[in-house]
VEXDREN-2710 file (C-alpha; in Angstrom, 1 decimal):
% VEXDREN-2710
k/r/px/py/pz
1/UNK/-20.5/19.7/16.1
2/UNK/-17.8/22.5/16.2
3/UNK/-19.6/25.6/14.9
4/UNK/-18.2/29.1/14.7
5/UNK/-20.0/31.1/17.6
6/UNK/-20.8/33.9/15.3
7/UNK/-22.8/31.0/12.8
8/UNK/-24.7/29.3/15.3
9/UNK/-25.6/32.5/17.4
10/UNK/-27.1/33.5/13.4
11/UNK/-28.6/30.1/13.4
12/UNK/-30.6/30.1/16.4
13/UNK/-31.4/33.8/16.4
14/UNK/-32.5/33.3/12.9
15/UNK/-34.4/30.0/13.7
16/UNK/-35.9/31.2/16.7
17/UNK/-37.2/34.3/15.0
18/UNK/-39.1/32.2/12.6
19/UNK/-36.5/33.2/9.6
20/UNK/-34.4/31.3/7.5
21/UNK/-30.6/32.1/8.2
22/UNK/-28.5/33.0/4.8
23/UNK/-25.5/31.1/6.5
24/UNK/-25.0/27.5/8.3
25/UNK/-27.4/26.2/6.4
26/UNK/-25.4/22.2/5.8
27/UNK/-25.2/22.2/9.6
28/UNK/-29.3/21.7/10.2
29/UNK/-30.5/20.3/6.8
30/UNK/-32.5/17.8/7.5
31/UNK/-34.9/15.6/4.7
32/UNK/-35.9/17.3/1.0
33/UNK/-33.0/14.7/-0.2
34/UNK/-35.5/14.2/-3.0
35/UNK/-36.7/18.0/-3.7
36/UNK/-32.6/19.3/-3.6
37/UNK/-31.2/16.6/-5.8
38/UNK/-34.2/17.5/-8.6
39/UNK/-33.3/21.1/-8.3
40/UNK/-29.9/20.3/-8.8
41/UNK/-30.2/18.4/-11.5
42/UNK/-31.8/21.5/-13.1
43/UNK/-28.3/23.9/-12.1
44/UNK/-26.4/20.9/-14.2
45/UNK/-28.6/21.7/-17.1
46/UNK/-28.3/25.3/-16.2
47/UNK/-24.7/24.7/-16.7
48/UNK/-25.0/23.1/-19.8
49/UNK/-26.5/26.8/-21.6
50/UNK/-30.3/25.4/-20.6
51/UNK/-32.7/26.9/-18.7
52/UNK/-35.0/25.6/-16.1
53/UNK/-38.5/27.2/-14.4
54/UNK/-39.9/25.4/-11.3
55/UNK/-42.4/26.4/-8.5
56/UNK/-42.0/25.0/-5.2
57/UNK/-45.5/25.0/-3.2
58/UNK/-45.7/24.7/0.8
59/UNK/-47.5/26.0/3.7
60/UNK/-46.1/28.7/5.7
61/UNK/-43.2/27.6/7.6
62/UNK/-43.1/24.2/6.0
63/UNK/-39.5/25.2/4.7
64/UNK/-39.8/26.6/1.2
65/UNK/-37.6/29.5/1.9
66/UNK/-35.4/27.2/4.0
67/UNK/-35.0/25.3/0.2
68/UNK/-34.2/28.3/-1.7
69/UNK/-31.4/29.4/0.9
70/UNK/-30.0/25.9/0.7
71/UNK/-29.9/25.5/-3.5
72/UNK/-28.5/29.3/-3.4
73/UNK/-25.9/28.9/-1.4
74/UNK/-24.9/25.2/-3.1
75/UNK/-25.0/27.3/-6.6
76/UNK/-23.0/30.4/-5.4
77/UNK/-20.4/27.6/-4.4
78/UNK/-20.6/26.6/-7.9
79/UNK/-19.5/29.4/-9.7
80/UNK/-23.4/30.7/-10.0
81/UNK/-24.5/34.0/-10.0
82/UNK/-27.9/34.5/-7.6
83/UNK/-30.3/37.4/-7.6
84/UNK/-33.1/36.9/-5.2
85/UNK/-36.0/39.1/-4.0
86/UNK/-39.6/38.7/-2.4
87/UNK/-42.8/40.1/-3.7
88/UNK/-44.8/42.2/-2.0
89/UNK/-47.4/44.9/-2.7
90/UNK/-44.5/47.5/-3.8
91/UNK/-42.8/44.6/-5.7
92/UNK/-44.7/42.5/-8.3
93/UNK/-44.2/40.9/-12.2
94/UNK/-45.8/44.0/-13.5
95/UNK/-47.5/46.7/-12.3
96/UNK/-49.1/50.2/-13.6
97/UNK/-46.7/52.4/-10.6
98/UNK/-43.8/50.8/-11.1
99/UNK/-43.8/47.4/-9.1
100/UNK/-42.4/45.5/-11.5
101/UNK/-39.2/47.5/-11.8
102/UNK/-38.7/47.8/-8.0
103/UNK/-38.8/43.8/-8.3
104/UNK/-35.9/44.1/-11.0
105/UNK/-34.5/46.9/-8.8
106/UNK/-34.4/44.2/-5.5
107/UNK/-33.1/41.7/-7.4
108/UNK/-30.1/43.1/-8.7
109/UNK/-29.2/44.8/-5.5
110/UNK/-29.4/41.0/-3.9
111/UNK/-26.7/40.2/-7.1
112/UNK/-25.1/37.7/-5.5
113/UNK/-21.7/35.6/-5.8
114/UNK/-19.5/33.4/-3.6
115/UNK/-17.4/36.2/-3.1
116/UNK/-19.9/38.3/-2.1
117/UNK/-22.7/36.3/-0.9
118/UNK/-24.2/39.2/0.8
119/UNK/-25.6/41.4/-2.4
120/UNK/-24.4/44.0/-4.4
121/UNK/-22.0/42.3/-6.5
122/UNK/-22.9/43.9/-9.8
123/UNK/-19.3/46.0/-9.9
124/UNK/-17.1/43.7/-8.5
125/UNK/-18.8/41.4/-11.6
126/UNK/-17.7/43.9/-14.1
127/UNK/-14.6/44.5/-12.8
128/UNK/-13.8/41.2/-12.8
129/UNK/-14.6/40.8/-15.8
130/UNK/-12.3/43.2/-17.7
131/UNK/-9.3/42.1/-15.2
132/UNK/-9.7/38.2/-16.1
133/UNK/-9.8/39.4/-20.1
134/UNK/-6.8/41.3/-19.6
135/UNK/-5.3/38.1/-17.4
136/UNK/-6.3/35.8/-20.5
137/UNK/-4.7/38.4/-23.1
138/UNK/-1.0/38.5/-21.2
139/UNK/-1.0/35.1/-20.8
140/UNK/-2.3/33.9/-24.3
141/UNK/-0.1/36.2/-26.2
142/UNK/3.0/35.9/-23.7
143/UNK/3.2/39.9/-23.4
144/UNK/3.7/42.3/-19.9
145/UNK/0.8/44.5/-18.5
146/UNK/3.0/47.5/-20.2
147/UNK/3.2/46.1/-23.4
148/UNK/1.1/49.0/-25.7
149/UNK/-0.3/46.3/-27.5
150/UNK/-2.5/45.2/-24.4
151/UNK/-5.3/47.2/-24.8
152/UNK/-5.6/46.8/-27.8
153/UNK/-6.1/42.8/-28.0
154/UNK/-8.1/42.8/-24.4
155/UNK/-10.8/45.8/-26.5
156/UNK/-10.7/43.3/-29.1
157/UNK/-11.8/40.4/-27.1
158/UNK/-14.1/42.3/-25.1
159/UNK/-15.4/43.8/-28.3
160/UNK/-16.7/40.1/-29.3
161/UNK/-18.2/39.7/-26.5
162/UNK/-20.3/43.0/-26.4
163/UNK/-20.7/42.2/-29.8
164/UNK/-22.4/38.9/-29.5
165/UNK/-24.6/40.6/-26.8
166/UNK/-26.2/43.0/-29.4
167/UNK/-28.2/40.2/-31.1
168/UNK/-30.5/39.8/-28.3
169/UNK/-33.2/41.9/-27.4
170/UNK/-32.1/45.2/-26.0
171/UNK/-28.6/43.5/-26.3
172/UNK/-27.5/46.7/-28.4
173/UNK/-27.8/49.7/-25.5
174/UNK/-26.7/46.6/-23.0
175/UNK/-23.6/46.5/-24.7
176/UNK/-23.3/49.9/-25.2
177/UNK/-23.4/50.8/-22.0
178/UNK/-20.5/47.8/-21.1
179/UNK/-18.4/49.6/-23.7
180/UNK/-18.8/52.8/-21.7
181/UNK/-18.3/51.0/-18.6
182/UNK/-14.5/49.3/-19.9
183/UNK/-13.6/52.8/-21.1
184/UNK/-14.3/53.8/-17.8
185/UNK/-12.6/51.2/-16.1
186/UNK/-9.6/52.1/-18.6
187/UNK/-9.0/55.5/-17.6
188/UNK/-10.0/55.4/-14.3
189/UNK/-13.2/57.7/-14.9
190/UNK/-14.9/56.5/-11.5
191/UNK/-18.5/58.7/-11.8
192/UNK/-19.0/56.8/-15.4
193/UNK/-19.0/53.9/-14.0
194/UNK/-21.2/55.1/-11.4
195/UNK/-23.5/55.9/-13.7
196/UNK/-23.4/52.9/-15.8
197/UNK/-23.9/50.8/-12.7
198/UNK/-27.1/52.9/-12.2
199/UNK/-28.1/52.2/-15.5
200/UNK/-27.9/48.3/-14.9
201/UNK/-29.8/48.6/-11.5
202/UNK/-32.7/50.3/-13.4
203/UNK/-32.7/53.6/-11.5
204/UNK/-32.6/56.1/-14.4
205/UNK/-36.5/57.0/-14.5
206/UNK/-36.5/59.2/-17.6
207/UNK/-34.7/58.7/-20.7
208/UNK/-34.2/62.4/-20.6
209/UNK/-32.0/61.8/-17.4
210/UNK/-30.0/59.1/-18.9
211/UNK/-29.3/60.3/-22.1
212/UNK/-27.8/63.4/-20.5
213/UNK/-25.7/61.6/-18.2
214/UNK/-24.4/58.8/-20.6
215/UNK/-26.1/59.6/-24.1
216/UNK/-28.2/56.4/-24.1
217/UNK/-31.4/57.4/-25.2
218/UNK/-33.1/54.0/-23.4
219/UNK/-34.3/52.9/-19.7
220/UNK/-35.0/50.0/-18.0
221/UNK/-39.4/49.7/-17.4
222/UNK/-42.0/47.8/-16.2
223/UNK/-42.6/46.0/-19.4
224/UNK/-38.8/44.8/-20.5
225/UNK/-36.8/44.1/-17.2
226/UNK/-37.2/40.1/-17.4
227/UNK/-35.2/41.1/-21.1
228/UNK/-32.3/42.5/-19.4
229/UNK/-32.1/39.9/-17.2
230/UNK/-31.6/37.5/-19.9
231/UNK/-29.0/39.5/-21.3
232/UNK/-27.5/39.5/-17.8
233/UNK/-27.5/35.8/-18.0
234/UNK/-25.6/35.5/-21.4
235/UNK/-23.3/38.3/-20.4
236/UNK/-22.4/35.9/-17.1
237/UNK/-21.8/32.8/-19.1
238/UNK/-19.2/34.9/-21.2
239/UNK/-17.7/36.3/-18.2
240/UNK/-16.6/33.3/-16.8
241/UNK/-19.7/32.4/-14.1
242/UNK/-21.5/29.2/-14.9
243/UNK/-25.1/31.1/-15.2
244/UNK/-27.5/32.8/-13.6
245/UNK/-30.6/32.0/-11.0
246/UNK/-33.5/33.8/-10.1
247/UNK/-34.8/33.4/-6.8
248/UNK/-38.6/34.9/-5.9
249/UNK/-40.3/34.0/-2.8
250/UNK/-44.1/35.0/-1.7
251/UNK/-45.6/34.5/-4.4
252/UNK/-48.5/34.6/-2.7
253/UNK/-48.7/38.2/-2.6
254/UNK/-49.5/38.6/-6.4
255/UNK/-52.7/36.5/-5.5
256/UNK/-53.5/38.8/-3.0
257/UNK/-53.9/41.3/-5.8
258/UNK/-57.3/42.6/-5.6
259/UNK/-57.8/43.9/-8.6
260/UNK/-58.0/40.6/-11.3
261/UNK/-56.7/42.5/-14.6
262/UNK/-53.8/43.0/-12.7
263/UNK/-53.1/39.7/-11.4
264/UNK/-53.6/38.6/-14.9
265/UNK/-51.0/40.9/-16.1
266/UNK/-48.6/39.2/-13.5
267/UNK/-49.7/35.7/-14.4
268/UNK/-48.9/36.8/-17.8
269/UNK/-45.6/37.9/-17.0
270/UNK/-45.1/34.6/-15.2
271/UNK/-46.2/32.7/-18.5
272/UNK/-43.2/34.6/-20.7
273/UNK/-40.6/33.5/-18.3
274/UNK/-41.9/29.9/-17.8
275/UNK/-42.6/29.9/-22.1
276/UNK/-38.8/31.6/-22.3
277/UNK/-37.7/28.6/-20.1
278/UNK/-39.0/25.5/-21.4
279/UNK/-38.8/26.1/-25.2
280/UNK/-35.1/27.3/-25.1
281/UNK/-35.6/30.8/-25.9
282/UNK/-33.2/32.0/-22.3
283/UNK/-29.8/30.4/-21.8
284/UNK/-28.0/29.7/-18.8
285/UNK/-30.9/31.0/-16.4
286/UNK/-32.6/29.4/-13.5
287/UNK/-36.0/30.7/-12.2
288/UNK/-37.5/29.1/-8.9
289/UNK/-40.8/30.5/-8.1
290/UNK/-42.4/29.5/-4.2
291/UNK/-45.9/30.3/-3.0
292/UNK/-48.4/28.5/-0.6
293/UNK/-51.0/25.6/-2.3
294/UNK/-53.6/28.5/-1.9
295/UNK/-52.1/31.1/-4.1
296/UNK/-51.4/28.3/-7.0
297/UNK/-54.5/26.4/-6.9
298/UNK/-57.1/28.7/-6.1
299/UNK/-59.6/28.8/-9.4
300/UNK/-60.5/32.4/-9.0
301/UNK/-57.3/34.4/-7.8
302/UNK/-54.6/32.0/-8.0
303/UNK/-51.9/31.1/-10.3
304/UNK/-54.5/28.3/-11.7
305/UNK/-56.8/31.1/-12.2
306/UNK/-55.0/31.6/-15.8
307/UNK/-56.4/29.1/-17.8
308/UNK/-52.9/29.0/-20.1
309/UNK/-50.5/28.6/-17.0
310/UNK/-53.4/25.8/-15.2
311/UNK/-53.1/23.9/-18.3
312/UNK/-49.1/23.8/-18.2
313/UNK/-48.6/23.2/-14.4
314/UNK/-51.7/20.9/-13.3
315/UNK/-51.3/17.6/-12.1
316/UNK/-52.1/14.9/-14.5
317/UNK/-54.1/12.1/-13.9
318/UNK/-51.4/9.8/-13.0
319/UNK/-49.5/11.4/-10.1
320/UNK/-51.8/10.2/-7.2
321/UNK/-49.9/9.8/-4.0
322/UNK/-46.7/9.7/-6.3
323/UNK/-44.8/12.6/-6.7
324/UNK/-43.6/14.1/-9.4
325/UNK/-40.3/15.9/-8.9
326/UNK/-39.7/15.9/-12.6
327/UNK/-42.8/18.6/-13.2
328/UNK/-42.3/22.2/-12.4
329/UNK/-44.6/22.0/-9.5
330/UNK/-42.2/20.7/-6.7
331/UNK/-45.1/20.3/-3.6
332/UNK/-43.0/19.9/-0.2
333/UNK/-44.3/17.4/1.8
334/UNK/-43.5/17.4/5.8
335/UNK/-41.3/16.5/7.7
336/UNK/-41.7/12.9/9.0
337/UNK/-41.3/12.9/13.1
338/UNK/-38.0/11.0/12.4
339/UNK/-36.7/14.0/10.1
340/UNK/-37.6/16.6/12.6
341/UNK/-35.9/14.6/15.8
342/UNK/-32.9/14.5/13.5
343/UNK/-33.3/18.1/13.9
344/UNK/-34.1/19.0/17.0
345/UNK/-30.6/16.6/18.1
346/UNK/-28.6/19.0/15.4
347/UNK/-30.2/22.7/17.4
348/UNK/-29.4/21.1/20.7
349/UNK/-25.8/20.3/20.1
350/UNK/-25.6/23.9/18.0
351/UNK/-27.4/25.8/21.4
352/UNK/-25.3/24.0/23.7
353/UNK/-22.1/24.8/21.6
354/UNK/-23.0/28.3/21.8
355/UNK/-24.0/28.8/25.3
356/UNK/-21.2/27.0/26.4
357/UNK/-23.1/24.1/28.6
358/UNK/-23.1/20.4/28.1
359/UNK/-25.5/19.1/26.9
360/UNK/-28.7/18.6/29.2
361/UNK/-31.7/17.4/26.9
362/UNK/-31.4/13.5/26.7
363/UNK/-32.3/11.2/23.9
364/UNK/-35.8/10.4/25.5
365/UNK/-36.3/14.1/26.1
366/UNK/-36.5/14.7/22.6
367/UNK/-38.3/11.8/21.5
368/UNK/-41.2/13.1/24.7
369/UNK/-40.9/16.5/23.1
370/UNK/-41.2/15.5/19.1
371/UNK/-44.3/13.0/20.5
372/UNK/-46.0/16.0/22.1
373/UNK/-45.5/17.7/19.0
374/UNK/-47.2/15.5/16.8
375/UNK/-50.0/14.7/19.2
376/UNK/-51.7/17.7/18.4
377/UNK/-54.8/17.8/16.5
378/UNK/-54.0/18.0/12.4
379/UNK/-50.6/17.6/13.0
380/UNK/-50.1/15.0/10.5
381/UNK/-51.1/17.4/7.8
382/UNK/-50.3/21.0/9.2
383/UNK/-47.5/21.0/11.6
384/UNK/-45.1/22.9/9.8
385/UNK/-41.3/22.8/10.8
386/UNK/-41.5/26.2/11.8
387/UNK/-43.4/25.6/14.9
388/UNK/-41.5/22.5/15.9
389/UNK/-38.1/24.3/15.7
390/UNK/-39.5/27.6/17.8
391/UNK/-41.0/25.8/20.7
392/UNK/-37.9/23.4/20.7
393/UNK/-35.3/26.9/20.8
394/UNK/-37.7/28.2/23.4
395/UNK/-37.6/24.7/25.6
396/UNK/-33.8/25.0/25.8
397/UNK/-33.4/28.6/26.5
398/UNK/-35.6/28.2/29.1
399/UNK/-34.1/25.0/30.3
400/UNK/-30.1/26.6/30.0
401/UNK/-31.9/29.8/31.9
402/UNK/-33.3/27.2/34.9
403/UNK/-30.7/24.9/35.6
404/UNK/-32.4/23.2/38.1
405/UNK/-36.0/22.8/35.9
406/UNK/-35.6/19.4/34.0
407/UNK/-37.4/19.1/30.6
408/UNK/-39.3/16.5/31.7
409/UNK/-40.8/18.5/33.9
410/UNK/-41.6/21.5/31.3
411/UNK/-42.8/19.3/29.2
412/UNK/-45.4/18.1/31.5
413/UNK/-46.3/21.0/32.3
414/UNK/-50.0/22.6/32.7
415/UNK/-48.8/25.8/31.0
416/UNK/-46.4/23.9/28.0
417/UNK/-49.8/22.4/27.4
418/UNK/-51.7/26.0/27.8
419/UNK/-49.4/27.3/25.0
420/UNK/-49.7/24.2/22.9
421/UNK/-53.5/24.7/22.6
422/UNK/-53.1/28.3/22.2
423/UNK/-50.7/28.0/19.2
424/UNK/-53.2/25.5/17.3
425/UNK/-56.2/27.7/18.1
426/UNK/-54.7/30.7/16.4
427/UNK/-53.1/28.9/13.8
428/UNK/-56.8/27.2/13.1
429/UNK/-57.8/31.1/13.1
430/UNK/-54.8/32.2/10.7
431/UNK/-56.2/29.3/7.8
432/UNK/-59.7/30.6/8.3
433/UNK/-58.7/33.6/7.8
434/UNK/-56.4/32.7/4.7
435/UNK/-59.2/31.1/3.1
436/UNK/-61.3/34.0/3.2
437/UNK/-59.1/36.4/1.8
END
């Protein structure tokens, strides 16, 4: 495969460091044809001025976030804006110090578009925005960008759509401040617009603050940032973006909660957005939700734990050894060995490419290492892609690094084997220690 260097040195690095890489994603995607084709059957709906909710439940390392990167960066391609963020004890649903905010906070400073895949993309949205109006204005009413009639029809156009933002909740100040932000734009007033892109990013803390810097007498909280995001999403549609999907990953740390009124606050929180999602009341918004079987199913702490969201998102009695990729549970199932030595082909080419060497790891040498792989006790059920992809990195560094060592021969080795067992014994140690949590 011809790879840029500066991709597949952010593949491997990434890979190798047990994280998923945000780019070169189509050149190692291997298996979860089923999973990705349900999810984007859910952007088409998206599209259409739906909505869609869905959790997707793995193991650690079995390639959840590996999913989200891929359906991000397929959407982003397709004229979608992505925000994306991952709990954590600072960042939650809803919170009594804030954590819910500093969620919305995270997730509009990851505002994301193919333009600017990166984050941030908030101003260059609004920009944008304002410039394509005035675009659609010259060229609909066949008059030059000094015509004195132009800002007139673009406020007038741009006035419909503030105005059909006001109907929605906290669509009124949302608008309002987009008025103060065109004005801005208008005469060149660049601290305004500053200001009004602090607004959206929720970091006025007091009313008192933002009333004296903009004369909104209103703040973005704990309790109505999933609001604004909705707004966000009908604001998108309207300029020119095909919608809007939310990305949150670890969901598991919301079940690590210790205190149970406030994880019932979150699961609450969860409930409005998966209740806004499937009875129509959010257009043009996409929430994917992933967390480990653990923090869903367990009865006292887990997303089951809320009687109203068990009774939604449970299985029914006919799924079986079926699945279901039509319910808003996606469960990932692994990898087969076949899938992963599809893999493991697609990192050697990529590491060779990089490094510069030809290729040294033969066919047989990968089937020998996969088969080792899957020899180990509970693989069938708990080798995660992960771990197969970081010994495999490791194998050909230390293979490119030893010219003369053959794989074979590491392979075979007493201290390949050493590590081997010591990986399974403190992964064995890691679930023990999950389950008592």
């Amino acid at each position: 495969m011809k790879i840029p260097k500066r991709i597949a040195q952010a593949l491997i690095n990434s890979l190798k460091g047990g994280v998923v890489p945000r780019v070169g994603l189509p050149y190692i995607t291997v298996g979860r044809k089923r999973e990705i084709d349900a999810l984007l059957h859910d952007v088409e709906i998206i599209a259409d001025g739906g909505a869609s909710f869905r959790f997707i439940v793995g193991k650690y390392g079995s390639g959840k976030s590996f999913l989200l990167q891929t359906i991000r960066n397929y959407v982003m391609g397709n004229n979608f804006v992505v925000v994306d963020a991952d709990l954590s004890p600072e960042r939650r649903l809803q919170g009594t110090r804030g954590q819910g905010l500093a969620t919305y906070k995270e997730l509009i400073r990851n505002m994301s578009t193919k333009t600017k895949p990166e984050g941030g993309a908030l101003g260059l949205i609004l920009d944008r925005w304002i410039s394509n109006v005035q675009q659609e204005v010259i060229q609909s009413e066949n008059i030059g960008i000094t015509d004195p009639k132009l800002a007139e029809l673009v406020e007038k156009r741009i006035s419909a759509v503030i105005y059909s933002l006001s109907e929605l909740v906290h669509g009124f100040d949302f608008a309002r401040l987009l008025t103060l932000y065109y004005h801005a734009y208008l005469s060149g007033d660049d601290e305004t617009r500053a200001k009004v892109l602090k607004w959206f990013r929720g970091e006025y803390n007091t009313k008192t603050e933002a009333r004296q810097e903009l004369g909104v007498n209103i703040v973005i909280t704990d309790d109505d940032w999933y609001e604004y995001l909705k707004i966000f999403a009908s604001f998108l549609r309207q300029a020119g973006y095909s919608g809007m999907l939310i990305l949150i990953d670890e969901l598991v740390n919301i079940y690590k909660i210790p205190n149970a009124i406030t994880r019932q606050y979150n699961y609450e929180k969860i409930l409005t957005m998966y209740n806004d999602a499937m009875q129509g009341k959010a257009q043009h918004l996409g929430i994917i939700m992933c967390g480990t079987p653990q923090c869903m199913e367990d009865p006292r702490r887990g997303v089951y734990s809320y009687e109203a969201l068990r009774s939604r998102l449970a299985e029914g009695h006919f799924s079986g050894t079926h699945q279901d990729l039509l319910s808003p549970v996606i469960r990932l199932q692994p990898l087969t060995s076949e899938e992963m030595l599809i893999l493991i082909e697609k990192l050697a080419d990529i590491h060779a490419g990089l490094y510069g060497y030809t290729q040294i790891v033969t066919g047989q040498d990968m089937v020998d290492f996969i088969g080792i792989e899957f020899a180990r006790v509970g693989a069938d059920t708990h080798i995660t892609p992960r771990e197969v992809i970081r010994d495999f990195i490791e194998v050909l560094d230390i293979v490119y690094q030893n010219p003369k060592l053959k794989v074979s021969e590491l392979l075979g080795s007493e201290a390949f084997s050493f590590a081997q067992n010591a990986v399974d014994g403190e992964e064995t140690g890691a679930e023990f220690a999950e389950f008592e949590l």
